[in-house]
C-alpha positions in Angstrom: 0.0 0.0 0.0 0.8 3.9 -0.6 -1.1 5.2 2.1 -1.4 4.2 5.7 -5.3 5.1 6.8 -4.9 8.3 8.6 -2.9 9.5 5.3 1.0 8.9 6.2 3.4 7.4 3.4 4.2 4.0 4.3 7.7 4.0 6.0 9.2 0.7 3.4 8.8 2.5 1.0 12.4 4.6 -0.3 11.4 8.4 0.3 13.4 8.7 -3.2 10.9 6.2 -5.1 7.7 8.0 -3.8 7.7 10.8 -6.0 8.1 8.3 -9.1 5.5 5.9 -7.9 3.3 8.9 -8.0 4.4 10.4 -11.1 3.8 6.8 -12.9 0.4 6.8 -10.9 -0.4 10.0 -12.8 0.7 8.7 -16.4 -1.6 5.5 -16.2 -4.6 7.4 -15.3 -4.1 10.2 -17.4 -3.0 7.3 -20.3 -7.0 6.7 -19.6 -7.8 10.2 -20.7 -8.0 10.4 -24.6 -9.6 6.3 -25.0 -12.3 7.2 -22.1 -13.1 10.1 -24.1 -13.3 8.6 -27.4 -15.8 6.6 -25.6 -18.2 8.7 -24.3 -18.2 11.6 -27.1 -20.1 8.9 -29.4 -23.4 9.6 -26.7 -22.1 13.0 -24.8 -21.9 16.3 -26.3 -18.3 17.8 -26.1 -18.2 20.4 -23.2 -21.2 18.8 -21.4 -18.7 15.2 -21.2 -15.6 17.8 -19.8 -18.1 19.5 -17.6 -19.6 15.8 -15.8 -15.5 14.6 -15.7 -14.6 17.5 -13.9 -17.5 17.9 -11.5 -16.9 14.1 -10.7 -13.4 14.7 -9.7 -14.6 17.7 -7.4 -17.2 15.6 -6.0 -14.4 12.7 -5.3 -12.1 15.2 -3.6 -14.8 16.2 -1.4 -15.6 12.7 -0.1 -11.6 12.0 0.4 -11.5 15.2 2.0 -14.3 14.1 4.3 -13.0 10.8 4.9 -10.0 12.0 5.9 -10.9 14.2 8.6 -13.0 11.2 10.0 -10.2 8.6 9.6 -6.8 11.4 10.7 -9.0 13.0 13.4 -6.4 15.2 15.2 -3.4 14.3 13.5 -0.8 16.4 12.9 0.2 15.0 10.0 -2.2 16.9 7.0 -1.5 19.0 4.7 -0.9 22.5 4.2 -4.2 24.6 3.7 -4.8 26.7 0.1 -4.7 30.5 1.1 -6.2 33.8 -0.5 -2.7 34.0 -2.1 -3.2 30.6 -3.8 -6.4 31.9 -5.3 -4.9 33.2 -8.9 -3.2 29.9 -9.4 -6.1 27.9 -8.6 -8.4 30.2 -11.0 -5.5 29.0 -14.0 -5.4 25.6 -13.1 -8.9 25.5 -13.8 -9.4 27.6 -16.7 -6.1 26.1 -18.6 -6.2 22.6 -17.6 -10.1 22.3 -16.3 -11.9 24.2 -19.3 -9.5 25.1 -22.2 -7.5 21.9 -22.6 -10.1 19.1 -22.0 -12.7 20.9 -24.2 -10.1 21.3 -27.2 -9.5 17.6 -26.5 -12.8 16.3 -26.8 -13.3 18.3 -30.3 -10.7 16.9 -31.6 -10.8 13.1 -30.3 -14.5 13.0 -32.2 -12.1 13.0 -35.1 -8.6 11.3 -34.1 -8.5 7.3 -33.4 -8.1 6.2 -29.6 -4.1 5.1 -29.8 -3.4 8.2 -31.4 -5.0 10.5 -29.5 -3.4 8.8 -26.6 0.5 9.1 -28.4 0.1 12.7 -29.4 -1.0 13.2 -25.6 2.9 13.0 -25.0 3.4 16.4 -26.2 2.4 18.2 -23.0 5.4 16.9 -20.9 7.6 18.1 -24.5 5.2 21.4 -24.0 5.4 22.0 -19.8 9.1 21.4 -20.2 9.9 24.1 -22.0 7.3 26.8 -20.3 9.3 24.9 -17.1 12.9 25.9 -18.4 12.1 29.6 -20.6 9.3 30.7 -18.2 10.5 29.2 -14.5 14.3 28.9 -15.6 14.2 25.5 -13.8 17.3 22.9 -14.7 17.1 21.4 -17.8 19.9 20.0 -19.1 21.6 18.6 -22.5 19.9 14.9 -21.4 16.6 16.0 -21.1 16.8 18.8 -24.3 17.4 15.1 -26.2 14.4 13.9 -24.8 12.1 16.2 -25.6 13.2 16.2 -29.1 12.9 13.0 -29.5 9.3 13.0 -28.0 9.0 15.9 -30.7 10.0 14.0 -33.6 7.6 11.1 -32.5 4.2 13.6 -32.2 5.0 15.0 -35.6 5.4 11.7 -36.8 2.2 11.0 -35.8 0.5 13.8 -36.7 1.3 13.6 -40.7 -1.7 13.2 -42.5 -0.4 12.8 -46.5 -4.1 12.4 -47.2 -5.4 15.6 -45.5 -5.3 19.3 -46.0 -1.6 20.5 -46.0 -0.5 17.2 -44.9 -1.7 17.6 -41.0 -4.7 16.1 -39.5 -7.1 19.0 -37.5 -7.7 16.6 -34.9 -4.0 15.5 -34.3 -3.2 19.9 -34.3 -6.4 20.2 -32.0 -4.9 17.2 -29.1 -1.5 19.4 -29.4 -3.3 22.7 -28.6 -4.8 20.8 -25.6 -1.3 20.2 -24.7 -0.4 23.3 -24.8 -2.9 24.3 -22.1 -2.0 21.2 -20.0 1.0 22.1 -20.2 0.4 25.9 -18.7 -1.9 24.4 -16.1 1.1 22.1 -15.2 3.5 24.8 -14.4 0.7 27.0 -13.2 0.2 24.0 -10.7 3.5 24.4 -9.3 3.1 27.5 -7.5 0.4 25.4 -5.1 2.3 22.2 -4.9 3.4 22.2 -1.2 -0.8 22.9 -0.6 -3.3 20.1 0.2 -3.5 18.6 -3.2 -6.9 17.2 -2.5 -8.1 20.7 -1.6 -6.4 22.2 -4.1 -7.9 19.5 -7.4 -11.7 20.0 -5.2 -11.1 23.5 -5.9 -10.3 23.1 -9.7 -12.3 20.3 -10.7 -15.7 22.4 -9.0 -14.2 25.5 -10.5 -14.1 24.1 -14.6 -17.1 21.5 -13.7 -19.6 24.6 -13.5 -17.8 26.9 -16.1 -17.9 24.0 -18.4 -21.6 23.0 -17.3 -22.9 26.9 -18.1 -21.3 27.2 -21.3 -22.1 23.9 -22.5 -25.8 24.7 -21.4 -25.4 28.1 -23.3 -24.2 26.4 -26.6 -27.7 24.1 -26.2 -25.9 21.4 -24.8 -28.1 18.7 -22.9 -27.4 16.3 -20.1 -27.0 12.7 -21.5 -29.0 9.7 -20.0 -29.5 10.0 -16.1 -27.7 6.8 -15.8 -24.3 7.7 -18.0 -24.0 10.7 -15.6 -22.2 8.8 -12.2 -19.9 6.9 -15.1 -18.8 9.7 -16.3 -18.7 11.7 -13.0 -16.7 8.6 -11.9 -14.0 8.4 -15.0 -13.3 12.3 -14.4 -12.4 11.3 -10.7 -9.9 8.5 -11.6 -8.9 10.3 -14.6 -9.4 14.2 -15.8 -8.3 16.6 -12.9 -9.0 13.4 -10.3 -6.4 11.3 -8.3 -4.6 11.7 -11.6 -4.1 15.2 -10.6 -3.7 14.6 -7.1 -1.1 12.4 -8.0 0.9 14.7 -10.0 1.0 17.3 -7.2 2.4 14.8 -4.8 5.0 14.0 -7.4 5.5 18.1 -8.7 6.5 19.3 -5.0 9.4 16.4 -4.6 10.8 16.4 -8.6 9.9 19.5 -9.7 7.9 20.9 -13.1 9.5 19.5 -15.9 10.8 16.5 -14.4 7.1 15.3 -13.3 5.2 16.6 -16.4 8.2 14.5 -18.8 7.3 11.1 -16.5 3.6 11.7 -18.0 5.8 10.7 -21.2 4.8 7.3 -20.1 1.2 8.0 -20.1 0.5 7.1 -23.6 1.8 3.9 -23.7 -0.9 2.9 -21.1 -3.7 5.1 -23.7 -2.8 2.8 -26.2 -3.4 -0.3 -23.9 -6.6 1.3 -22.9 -7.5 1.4 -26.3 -6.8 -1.7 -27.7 -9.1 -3.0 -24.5 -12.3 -0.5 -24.9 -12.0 -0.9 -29.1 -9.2 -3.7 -29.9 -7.4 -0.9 -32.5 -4.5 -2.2 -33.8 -1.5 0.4 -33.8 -1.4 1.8 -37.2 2.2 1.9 -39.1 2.7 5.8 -38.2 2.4 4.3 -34.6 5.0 1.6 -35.4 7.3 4.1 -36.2 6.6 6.0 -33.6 7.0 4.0 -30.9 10.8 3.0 -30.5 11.4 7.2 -31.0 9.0 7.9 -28.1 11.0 4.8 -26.2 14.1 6.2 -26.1 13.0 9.5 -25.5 11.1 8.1 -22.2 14.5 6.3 -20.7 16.4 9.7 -21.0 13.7 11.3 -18.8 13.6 8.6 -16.2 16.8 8.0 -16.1 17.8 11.1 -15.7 20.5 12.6 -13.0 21.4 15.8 -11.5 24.1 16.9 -9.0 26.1 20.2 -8.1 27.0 22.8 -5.9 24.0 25.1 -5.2 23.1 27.5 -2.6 20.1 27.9 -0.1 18.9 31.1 0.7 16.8 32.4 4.0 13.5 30.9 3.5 10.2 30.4 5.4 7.3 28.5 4.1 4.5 25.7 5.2 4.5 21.9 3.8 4.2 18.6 4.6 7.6 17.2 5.4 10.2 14.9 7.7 13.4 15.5 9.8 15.8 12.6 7.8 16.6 15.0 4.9 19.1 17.5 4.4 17.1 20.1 4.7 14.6 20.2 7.9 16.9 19.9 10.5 14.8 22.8 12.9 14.1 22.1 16.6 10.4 21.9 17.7 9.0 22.9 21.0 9.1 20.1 24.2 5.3 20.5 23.9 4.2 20.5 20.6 2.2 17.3 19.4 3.7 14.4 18.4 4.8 13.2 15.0 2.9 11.0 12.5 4.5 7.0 12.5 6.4 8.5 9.1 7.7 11.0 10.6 5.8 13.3 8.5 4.1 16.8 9.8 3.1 20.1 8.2 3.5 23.5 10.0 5.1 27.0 9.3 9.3 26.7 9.3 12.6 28.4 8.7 15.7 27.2 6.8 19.1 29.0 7.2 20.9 29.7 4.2 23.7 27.3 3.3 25.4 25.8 0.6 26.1 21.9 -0.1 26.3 19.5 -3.0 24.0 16.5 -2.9 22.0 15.1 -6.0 18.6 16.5 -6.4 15.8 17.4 -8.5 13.7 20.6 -8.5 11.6 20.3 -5.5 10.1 22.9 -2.9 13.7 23.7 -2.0 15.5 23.6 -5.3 14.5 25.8 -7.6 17.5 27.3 -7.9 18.3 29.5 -10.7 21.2 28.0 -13.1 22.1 30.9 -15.3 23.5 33.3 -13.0 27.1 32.9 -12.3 27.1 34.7 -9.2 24.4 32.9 -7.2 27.3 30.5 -5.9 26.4 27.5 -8.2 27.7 25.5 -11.0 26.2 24.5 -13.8 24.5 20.7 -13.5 27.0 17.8 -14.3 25.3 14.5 -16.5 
């Protein structure tokens, strides 16, 4: 198991492997996104099927949330709490990756086969690690510059249409765009990473479940059959902006933007297993070609390392975290409350600045800027 029941991470499990698990957690439900859609848009209009998804994974966030604060009862050991400051980035997350992206994707799946649909889903991690690097100047280097190329080379591969217009499919071009707003919601998503994540995806999913749900009504939208509605309210809280999500903050606050979005790399090879299940497609040869490309762009991302001199700053923020790192090493009081059975706790705390070399990856506490030569670092050895 993950999870103990009152939420702690159970202690077997390496502290390095748990942002990975969770990151692969992410890509096999989101791998579910593009062949669950392709299922429902035959008897669900477009916005009305993003709008049900999303309100579902609200709805499932509210009944963890509520079954953890029966289960924890006064543990010490939740999360932090969203604040008014988190607000903006919430409002982002929902209108990039809860309105904007899935909409766009459900237009374009009525018109793009299952496995494909679910391979050209691997340009967001391409897509969020570049806005990661140009936009948040976090640590990419030459290994992973390879990989997204290569993850590149494999979308456009897929996208070539010889038949079509100008040689492109619409739909492939319309799952792309989507990534491009995933991909924003992604790095939009790490400003509230060290938050609650269930809070934080309740938030969202409500937030694009009703926008959806008002403009779907106001382009004559209708509800489908009173019986499809829990499916679909139940896929959107496995899959679009549910534990999926969930997931992916869990993994964003330990390995950092880029590094997590690029493990969704993964995600489509589990899309094309969900579609050979729900509609036994057999890969075309685009996908044959494809598919060794997108493989050995996806062992450069996960097998990726990172290590150098960097430098710490004074800093003084709230997250859930544990005293066996290198970096919590503050004193609580003789009469504060006592610890979860990982070790784990969340409250306000101070680091002092210092400088060490360890390896890493661009967590809470290292997202270090590597272009300036006078912040005391070096640039990252591969």
């Amino acid at each position: 198991m993950l999870f103990h029941p009152d939420g702690d991470i159970v202690s077997s499990i390496s502290s390095d492997r748990i942002p990975i698990i969770y990151a692969i957690l992410s890509a096999v439900l989101f791998g579910s996104c593009a062949p669950m859609t392709k299922y429902f848009i035959g008897t669900t209009e477009p916005v009305m099927l993003a709008a049900l998804f999303y309100c579902g994974s609200g709805t499932g966030m509210l009944v963890l949330i509520l079954g953890r604060a029966i289960i924890r009862g006064g543990s010490t050991a939740g999360e932090a709490p969203l604040t008014r400051s988190d607000a903006p980035y919430l409002a982002g997350m929902a209108i990039f990756g809860g309105v904007l992206a899935p909409v766009t994707l459900m237009y374009s799946m009525m018109i793009t086969p299952a496995a494909t649909g679910s391979l050209l889903l691997n340009f967001e991690p391409v897509a969020t690690g570049f806005f990661a690097a140009f936009l948040f100047h976090e640590a990419v280097g030459r290994r992973i510059w390879i990989a997204m190329g290569l993850i590149t080379g494999s979308c456009l591969i897929l996208s070539l249409d010889p038949a079509g217009e100008f040689g492109v499919s619409v739909g492939s071009v319309g799952v792309l765009i989507a990534c491009l707003f995933w991909a924003i919601d992604n790095n939009i998503s790490r400003q509230v990473s060290g938050r609650d994540p269930l809070s934080a995806i309740l938030v969202k999913g409500y937030g694009a479940g009703i926008i959806s749900l008002a403009i779907a009504f106001f382009i004559g939208e209708s509800l489908p059959r009173i019986v499809d509605i829990p499916v679909c309210m139940v896929v959107g809280f496995f899959s679009f902006g549910g534990l999926a999500s969930v997931f992916f903050l869990l993994a964003l606050r330990s390995i950092g933007t880029a590094r997590t979005g690029l493990f969704l790399a993964l995600s489509p090879f589990f899309g094309v297993f969900f579609s050979f299940l729900l509609f036994a497609e057999t890969p075309q040869m685009l996908f044959l070609v494809a598919f060794p490309v997108m493989v050995l762009g996806t062992w450069l991302l996960v097998s990726e390392k990172h290590s150098h001199l960097h430098y710490h700053p004074p800093l003084v923020h709230n997250h859930r975290h544990r005293h066996d790192d290198l970096h919590h090493d503050h004193q609580h009081a003789k009469n504060a409350p006592p610890l979860s059975r990982s070790g784990e706790h969340t409250h306000p705390h101070s680091h002092e600045a210092v400088s060490h070399e360890h390896q890493h990856r661009p967590d809470l506490h290292h997202r270090h800027d590597h272009r300036d030569p006078c912040s005391k670092e070096i640039t990252s050895r591969e």
